[in-house]
N, CA, C and O of each residue as an XYZ file, in Angstrom:
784
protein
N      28.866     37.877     21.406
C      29.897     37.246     20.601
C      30.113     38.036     19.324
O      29.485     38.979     18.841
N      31.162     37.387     18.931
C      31.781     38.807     17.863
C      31.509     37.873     16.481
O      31.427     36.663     16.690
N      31.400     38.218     15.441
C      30.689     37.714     14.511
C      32.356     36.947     13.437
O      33.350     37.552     13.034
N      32.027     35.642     13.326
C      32.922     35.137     12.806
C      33.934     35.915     11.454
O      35.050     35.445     11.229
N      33.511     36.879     10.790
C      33.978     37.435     10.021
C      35.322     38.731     11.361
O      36.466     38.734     11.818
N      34.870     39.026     11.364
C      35.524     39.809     12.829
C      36.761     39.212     13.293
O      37.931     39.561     13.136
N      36.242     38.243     13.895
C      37.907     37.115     14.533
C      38.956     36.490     13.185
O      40.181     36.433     13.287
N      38.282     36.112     12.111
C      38.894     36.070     11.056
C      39.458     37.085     10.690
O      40.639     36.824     10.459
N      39.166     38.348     10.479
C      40.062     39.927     10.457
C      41.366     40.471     11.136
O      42.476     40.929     10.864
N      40.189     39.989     12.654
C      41.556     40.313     13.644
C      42.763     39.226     13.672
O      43.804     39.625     14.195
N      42.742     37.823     13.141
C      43.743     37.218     13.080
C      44.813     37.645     12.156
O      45.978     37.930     12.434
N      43.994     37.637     10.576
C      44.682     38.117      9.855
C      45.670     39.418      9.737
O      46.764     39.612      9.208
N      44.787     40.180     10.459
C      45.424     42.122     11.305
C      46.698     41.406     11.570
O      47.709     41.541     10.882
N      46.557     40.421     12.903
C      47.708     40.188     14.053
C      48.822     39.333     12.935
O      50.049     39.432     12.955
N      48.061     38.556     12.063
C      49.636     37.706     11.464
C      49.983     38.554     10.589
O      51.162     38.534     10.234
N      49.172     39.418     10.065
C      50.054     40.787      9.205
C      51.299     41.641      9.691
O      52.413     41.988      9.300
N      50.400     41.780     10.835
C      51.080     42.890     11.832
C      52.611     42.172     12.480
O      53.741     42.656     12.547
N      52.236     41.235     12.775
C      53.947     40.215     13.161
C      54.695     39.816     11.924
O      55.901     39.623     12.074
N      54.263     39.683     10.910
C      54.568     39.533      9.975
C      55.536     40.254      9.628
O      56.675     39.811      9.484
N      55.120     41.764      9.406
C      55.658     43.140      8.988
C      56.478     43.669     10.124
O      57.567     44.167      9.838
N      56.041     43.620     11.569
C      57.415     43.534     12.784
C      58.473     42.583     12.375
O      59.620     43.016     12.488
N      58.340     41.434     11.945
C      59.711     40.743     11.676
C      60.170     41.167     10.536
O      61.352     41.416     10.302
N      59.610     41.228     10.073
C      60.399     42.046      7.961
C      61.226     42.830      8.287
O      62.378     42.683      7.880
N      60.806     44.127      9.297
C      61.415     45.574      9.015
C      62.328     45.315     10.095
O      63.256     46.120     10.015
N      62.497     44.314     11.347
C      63.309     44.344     12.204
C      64.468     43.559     11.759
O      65.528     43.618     12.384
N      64.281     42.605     10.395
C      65.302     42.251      9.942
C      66.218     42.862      9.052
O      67.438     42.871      8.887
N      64.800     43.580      8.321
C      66.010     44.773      7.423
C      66.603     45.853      8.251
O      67.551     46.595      7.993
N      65.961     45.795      9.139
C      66.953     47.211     10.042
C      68.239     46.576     11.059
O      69.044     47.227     11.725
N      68.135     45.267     10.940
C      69.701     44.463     11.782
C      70.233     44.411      9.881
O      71.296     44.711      9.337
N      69.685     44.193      9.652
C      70.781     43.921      7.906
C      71.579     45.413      7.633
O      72.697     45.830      7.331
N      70.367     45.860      7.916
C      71.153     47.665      7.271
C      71.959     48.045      8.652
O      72.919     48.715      8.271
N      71.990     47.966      9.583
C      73.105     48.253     10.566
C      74.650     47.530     10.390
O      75.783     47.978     10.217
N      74.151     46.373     10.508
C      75.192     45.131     10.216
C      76.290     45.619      8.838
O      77.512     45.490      8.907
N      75.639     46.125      7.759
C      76.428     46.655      6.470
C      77.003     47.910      6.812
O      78.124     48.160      6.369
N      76.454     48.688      7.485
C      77.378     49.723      8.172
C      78.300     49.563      9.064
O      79.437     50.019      9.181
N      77.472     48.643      9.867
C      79.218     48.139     10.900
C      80.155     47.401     10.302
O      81.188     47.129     10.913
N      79.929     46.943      8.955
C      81.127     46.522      8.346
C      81.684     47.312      7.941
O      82.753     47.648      8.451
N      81.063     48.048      6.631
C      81.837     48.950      6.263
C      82.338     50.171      7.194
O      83.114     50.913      6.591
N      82.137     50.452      8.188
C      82.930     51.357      9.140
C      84.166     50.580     10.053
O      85.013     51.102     10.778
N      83.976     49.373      9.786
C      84.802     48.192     10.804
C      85.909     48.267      9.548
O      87.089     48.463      9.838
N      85.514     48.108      8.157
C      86.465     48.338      7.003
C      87.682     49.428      6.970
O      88.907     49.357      7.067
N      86.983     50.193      6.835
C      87.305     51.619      6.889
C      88.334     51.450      8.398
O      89.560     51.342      8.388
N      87.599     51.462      9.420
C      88.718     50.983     10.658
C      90.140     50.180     10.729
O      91.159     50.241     11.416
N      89.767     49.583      9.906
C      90.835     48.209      9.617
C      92.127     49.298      8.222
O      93.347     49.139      8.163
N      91.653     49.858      7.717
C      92.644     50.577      6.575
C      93.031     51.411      7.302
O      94.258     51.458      7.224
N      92.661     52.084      7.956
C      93.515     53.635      8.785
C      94.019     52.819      9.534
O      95.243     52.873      9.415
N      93.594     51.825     10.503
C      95.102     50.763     11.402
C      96.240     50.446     10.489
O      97.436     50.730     10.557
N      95.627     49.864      9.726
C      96.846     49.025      9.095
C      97.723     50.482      8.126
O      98.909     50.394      7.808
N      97.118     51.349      7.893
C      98.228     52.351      6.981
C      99.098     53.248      8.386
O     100.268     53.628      8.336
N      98.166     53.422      9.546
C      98.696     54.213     10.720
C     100.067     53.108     11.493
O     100.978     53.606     12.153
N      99.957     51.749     11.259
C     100.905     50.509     11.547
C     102.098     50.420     10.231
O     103.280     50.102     10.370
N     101.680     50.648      9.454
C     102.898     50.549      8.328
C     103.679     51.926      8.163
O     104.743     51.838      7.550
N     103.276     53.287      8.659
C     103.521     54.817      8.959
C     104.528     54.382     10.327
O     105.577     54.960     10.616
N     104.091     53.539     10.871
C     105.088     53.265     12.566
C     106.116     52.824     12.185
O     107.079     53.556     12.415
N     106.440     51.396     11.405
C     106.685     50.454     10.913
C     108.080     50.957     10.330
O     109.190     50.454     10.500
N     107.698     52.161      9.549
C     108.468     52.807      9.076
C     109.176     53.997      9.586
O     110.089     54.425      8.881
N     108.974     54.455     10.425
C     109.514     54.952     11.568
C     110.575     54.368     12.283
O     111.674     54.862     12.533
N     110.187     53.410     12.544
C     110.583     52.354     13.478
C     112.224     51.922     12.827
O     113.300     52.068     13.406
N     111.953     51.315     11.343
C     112.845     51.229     10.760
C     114.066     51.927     10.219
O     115.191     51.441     10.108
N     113.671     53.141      9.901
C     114.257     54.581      9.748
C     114.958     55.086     11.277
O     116.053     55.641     11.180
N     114.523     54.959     12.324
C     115.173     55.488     13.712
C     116.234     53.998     13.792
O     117.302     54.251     14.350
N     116.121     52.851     13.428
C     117.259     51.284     13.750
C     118.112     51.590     12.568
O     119.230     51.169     12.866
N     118.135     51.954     11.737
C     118.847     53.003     10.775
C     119.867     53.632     11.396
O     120.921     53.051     11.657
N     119.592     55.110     11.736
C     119.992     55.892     12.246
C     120.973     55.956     13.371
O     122.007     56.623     13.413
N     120.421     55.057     14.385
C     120.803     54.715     15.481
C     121.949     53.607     15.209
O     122.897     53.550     15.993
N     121.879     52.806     14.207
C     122.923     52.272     13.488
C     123.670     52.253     13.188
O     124.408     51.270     13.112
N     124.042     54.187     12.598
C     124.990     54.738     11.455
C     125.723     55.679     12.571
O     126.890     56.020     12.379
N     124.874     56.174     13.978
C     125.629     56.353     14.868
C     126.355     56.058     15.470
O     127.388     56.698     15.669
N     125.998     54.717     16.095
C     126.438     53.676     16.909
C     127.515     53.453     16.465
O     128.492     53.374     17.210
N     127.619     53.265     14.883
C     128.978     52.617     14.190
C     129.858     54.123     14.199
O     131.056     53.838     14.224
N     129.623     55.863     14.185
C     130.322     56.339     14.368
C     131.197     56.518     15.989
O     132.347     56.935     16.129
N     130.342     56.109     16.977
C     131.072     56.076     17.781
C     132.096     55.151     17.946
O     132.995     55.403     18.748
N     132.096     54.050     17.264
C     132.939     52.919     17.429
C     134.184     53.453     16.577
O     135.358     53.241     16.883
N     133.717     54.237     15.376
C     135.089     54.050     14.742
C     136.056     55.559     15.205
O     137.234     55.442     15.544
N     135.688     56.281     15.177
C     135.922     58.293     15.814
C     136.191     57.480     17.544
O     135.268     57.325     18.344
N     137.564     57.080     17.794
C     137.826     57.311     19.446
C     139.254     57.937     19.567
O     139.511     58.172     20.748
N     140.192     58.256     18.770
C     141.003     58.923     18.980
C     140.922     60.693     19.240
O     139.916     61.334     18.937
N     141.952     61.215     19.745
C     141.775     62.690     19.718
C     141.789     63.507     18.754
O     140.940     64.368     18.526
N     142.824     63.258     18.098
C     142.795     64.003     16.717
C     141.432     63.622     15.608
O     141.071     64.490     14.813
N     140.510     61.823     15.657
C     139.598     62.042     14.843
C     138.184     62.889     15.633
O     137.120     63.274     15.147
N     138.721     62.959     17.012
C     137.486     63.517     17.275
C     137.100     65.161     17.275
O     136.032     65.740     17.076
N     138.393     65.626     17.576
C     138.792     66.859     16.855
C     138.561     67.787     15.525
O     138.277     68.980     15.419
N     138.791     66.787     14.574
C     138.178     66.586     13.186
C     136.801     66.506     13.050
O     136.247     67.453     12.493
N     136.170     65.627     13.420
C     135.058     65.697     13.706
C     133.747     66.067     14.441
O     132.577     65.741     14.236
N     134.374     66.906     15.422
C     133.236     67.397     16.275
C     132.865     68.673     15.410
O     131.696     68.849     15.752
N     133.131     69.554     14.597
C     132.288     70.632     14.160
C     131.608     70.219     13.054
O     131.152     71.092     12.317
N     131.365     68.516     12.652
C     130.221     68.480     11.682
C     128.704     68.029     12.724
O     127.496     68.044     12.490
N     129.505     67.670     13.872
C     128.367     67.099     15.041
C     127.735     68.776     15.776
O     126.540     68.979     15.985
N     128.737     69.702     16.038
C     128.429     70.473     17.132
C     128.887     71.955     16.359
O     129.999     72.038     15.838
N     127.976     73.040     16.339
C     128.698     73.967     15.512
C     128.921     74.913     16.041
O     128.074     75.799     15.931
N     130.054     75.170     16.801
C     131.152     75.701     17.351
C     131.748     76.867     16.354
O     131.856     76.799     15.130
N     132.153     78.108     17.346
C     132.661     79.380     16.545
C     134.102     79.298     16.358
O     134.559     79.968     15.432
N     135.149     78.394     17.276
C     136.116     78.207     16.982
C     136.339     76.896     16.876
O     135.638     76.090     17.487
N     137.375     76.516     16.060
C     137.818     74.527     16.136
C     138.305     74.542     17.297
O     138.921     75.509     17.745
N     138.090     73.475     17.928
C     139.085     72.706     19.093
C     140.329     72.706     18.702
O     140.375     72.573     17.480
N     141.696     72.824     19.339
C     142.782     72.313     18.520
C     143.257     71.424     19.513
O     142.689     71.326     20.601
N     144.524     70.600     19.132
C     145.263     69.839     20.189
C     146.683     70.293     20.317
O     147.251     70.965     19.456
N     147.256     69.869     21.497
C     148.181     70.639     21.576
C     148.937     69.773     22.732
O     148.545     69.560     23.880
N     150.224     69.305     22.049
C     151.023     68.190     23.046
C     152.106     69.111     23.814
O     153.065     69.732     23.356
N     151.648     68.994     25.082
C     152.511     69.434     26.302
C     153.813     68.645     26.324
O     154.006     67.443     26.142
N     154.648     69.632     26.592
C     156.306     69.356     26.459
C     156.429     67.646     28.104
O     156.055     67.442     29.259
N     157.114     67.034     27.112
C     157.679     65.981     28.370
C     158.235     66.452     29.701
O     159.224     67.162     29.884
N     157.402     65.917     30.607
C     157.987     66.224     31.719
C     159.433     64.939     32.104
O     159.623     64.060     31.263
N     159.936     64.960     32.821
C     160.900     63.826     33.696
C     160.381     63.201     34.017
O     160.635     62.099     33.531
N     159.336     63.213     34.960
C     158.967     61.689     35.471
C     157.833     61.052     34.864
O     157.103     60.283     35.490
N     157.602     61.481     33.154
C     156.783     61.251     32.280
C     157.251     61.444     30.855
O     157.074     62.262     29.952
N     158.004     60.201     31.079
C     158.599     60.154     29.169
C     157.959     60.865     28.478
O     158.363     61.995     28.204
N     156.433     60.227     27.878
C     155.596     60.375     26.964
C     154.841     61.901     26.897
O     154.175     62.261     27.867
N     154.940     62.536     26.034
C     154.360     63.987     25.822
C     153.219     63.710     25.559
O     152.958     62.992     24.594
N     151.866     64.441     26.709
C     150.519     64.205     26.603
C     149.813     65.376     25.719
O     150.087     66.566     25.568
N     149.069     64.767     25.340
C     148.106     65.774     24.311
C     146.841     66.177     24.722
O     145.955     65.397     25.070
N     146.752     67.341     24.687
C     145.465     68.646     25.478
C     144.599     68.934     24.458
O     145.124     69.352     23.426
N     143.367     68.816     24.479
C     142.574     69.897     23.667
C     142.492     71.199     24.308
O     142.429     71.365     25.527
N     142.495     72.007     23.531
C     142.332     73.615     23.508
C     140.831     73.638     23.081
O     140.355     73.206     22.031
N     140.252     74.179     24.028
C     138.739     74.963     24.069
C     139.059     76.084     23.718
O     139.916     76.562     24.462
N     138.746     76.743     22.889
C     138.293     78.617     22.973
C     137.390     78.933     23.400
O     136.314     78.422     23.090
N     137.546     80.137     24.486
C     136.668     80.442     25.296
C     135.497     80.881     24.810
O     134.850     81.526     25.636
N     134.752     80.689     23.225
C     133.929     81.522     22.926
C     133.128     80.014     22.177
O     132.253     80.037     21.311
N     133.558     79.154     22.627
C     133.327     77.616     22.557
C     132.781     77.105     23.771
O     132.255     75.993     23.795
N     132.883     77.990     25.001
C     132.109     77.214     26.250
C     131.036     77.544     26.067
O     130.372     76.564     26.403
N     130.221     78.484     25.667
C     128.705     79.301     25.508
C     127.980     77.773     24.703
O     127.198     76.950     25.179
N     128.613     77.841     23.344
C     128.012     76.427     22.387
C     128.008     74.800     23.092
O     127.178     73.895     23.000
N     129.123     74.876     23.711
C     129.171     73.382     24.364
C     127.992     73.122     25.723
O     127.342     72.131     26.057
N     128.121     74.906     26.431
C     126.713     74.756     27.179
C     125.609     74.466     26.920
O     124.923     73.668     27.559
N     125.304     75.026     26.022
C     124.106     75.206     25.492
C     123.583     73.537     24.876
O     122.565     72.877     25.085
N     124.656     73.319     24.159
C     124.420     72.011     23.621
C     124.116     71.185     24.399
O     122.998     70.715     24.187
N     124.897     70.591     25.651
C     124.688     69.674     27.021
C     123.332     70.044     27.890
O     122.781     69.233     28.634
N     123.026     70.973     27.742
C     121.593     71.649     28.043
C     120.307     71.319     27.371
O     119.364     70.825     27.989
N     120.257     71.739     25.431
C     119.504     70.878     24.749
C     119.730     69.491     25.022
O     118.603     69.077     25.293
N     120.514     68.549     25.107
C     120.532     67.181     25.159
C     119.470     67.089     26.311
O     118.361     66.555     26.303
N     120.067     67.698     27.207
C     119.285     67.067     28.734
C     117.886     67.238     28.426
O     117.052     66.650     29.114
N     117.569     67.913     27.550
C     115.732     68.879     27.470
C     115.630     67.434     26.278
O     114.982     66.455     26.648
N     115.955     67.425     25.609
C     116.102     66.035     24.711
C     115.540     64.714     25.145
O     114.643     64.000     24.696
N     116.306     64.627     26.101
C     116.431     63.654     27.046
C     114.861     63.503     27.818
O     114.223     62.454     27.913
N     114.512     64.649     28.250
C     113.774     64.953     29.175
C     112.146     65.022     28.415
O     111.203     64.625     29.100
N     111.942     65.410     27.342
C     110.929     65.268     26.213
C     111.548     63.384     25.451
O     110.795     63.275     24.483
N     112.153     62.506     25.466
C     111.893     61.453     25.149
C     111.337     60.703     25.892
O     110.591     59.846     25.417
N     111.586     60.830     27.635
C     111.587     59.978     28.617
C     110.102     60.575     28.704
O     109.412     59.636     29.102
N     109.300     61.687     28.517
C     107.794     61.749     28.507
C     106.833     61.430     27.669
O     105.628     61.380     27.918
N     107.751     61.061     25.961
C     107.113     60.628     24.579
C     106.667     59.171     25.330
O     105.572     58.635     25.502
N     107.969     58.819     25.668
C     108.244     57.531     26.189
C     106.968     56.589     26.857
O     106.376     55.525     26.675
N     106.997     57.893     27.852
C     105.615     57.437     28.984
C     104.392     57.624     28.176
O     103.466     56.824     28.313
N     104.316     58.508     27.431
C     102.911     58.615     26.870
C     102.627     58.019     25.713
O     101.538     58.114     25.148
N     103.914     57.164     25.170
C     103.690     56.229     24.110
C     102.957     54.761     25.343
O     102.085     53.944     25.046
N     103.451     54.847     26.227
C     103.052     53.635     26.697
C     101.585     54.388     27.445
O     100.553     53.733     27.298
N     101.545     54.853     27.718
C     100.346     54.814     28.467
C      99.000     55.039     27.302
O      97.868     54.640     27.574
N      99.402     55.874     25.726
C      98.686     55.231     24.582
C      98.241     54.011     24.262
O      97.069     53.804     23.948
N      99.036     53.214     24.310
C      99.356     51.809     23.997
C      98.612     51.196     24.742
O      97.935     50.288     24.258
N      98.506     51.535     26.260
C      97.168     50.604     26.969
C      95.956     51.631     26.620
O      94.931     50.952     26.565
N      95.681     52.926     26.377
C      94.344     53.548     26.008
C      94.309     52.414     24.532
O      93.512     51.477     24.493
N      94.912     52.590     23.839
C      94.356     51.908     22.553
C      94.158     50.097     22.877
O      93.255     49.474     22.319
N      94.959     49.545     23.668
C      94.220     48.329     23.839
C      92.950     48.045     24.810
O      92.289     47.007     24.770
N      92.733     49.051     25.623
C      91.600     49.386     26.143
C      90.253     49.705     24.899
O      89.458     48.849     24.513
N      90.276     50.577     24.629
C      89.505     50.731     23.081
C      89.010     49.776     22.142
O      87.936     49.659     21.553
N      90.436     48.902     22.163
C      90.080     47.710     21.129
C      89.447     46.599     21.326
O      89.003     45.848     20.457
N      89.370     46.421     22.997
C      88.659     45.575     23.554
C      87.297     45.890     23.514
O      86.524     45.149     22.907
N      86.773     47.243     24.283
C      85.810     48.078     23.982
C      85.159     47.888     22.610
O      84.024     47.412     22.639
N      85.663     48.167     21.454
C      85.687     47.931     20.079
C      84.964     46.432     19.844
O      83.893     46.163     19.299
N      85.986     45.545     20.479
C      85.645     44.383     19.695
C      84.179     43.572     20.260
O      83.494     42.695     19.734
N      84.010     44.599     22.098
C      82.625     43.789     22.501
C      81.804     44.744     21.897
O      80.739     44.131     21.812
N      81.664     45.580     21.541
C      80.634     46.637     20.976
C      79.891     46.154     19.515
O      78.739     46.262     19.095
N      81.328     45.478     18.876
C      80.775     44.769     17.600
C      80.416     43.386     17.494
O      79.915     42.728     16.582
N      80.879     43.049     18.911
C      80.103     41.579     18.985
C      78.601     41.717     19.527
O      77.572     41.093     19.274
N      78.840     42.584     20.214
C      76.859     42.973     20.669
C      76.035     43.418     19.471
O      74.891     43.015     19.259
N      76.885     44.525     18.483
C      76.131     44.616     17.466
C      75.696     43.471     16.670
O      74.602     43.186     16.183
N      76.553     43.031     16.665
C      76.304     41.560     15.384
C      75.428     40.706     16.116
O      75.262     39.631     15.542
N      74.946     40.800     16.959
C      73.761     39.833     18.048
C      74.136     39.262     18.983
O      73.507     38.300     19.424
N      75.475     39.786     19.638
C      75.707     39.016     20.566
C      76.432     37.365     20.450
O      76.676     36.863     19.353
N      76.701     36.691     21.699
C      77.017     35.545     21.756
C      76.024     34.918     21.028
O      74.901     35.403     20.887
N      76.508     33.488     20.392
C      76.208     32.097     19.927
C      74.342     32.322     20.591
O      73.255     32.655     20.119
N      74.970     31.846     22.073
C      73.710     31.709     22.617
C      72.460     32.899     22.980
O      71.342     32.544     23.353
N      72.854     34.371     22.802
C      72.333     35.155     22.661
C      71.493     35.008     21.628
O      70.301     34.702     21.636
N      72.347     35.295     20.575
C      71.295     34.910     19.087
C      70.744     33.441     19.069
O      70.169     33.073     18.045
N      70.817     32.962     19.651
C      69.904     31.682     20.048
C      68.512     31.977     21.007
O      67.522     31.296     20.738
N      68.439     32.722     21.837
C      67.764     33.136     22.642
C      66.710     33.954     22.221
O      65.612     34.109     22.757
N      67.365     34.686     20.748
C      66.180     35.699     20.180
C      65.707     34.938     19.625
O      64.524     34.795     19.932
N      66.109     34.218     18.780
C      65.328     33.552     18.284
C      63.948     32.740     18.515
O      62.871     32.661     17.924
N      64.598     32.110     19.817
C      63.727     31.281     20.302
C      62.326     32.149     20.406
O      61.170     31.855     20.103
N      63.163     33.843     21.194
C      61.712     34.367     21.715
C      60.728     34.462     20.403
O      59.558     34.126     20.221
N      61.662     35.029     19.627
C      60.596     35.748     17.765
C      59.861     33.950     17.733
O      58.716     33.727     17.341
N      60.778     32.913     18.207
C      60.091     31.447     17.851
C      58.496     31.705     18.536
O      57.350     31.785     18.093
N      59.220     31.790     19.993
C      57.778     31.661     20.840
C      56.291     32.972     20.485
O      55.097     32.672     20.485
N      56.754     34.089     20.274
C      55.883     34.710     19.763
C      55.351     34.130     18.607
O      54.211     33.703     18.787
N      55.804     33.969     17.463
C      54.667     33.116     16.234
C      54.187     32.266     16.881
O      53.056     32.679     17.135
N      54.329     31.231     17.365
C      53.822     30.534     17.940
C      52.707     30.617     19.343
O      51.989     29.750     19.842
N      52.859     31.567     19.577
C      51.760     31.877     20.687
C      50.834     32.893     19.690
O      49.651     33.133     19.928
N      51.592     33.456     18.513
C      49.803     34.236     17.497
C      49.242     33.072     17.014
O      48.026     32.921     16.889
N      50.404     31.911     16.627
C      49.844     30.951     15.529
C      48.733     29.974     16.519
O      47.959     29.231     15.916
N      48.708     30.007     17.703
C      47.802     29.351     18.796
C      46.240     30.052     19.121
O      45.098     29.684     19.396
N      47.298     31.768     18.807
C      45.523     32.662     19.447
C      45.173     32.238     18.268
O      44.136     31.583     18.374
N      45.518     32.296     17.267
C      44.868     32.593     16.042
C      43.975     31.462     15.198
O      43.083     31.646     14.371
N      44.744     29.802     15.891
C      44.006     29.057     16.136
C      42.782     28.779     16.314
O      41.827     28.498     15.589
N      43.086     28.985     18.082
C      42.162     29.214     18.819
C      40.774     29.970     18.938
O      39.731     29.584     19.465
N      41.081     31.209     18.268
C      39.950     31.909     17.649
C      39.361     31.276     16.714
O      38.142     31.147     16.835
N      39.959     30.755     15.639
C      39.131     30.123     14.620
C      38.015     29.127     15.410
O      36.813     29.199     15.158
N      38.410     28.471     16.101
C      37.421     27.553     16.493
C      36.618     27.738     17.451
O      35.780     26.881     17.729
């Protein structure tokens, strides 16, 4: 048998020793926990400034698309469009118009635009960029959306990653507890138990 001073030691060892396992395992969930905030912080300001950067985008293109929209409505005649196509399209010669003499079985004298032939090269070219235009939006397009589910994928990712950090479910952190419960309680029994 081990001499009563002995079992009195080793109890004291063991409630030290659990003692100092729960201290440092709490300061090391405390000191994680303050980092996952402040990096969850920090997370939350680059969203919200990268959302108000969109925001404004967003607003600026319903703008735009606005001030267009309303030029097409008001520019539908020939002569304003005439006028106006070399601030849209920059062309080496103006378009001109040019009303063909009345025929007989057509009262009304119709009006022609005149292309210069050194005006088909620019008008190609232009209907060409559009289509490439066209063709780079309809892929922004797709890869804005297929972003849009990577980032709500992420955020889900995100939000169970920081619920596991923070301890998990309700009943999770119920569960540790219990165990850190049942361990004191099974030293506070040996330790008992030894005494007597």
């Amino acid at each position: 048998m081990l001499p009563k001073y002995w079992i009195h030691l080793a109890e004291l060892t063991i409630a030290i020793l659990l003692a100092l396992a729960v201290y440092f395992s709490w300061r090391a969930d405390r000191r994680d926990r303050s980092q996952l905030d402040s990096e969850l912080a920090a997370t939350k300001q680059l969203l919200a400034t990268a959302d108000a950067r969109q925001h404004d985008r967003d607003t600026q293109l319903a703008q735009t698309l606005a001030t267009l929209a309303a030029e097409k409505r008001t520019i539908v005649t020939p002569a304003q469009i005439v006028r106006e196509l070399p601030s849209q399209i920059s062309l080496p010669s103006p378009i001109t118009l040019q009303t063909a003499p009345a025929l007989p079985n057509s009262p009304t004298p119709k009006t022609n635009a005149v292309i210069p032939a050194e005006d088909l090269k620019s008008l190609y070219d232009f209907t060409i960029d559009c289509k490439a235009c066209q063709s780079k939006l309809a892929a922004a397009q797709g890869d804005l959306t297929d972003e849009r589910q990577k980032t709500a994928a992420l955020t889900h990712e995100r939000d169970d990653a920081l619920r596991i950090a923070r301890g998990g479910s309700a009943w999770r952190r119920i569960g540790r507890a219990a165990k850190w419960f049942l361990i004191g309680a099974t030293a506070g029994a040996i330790a008992a138990k030894a005494a007597h």
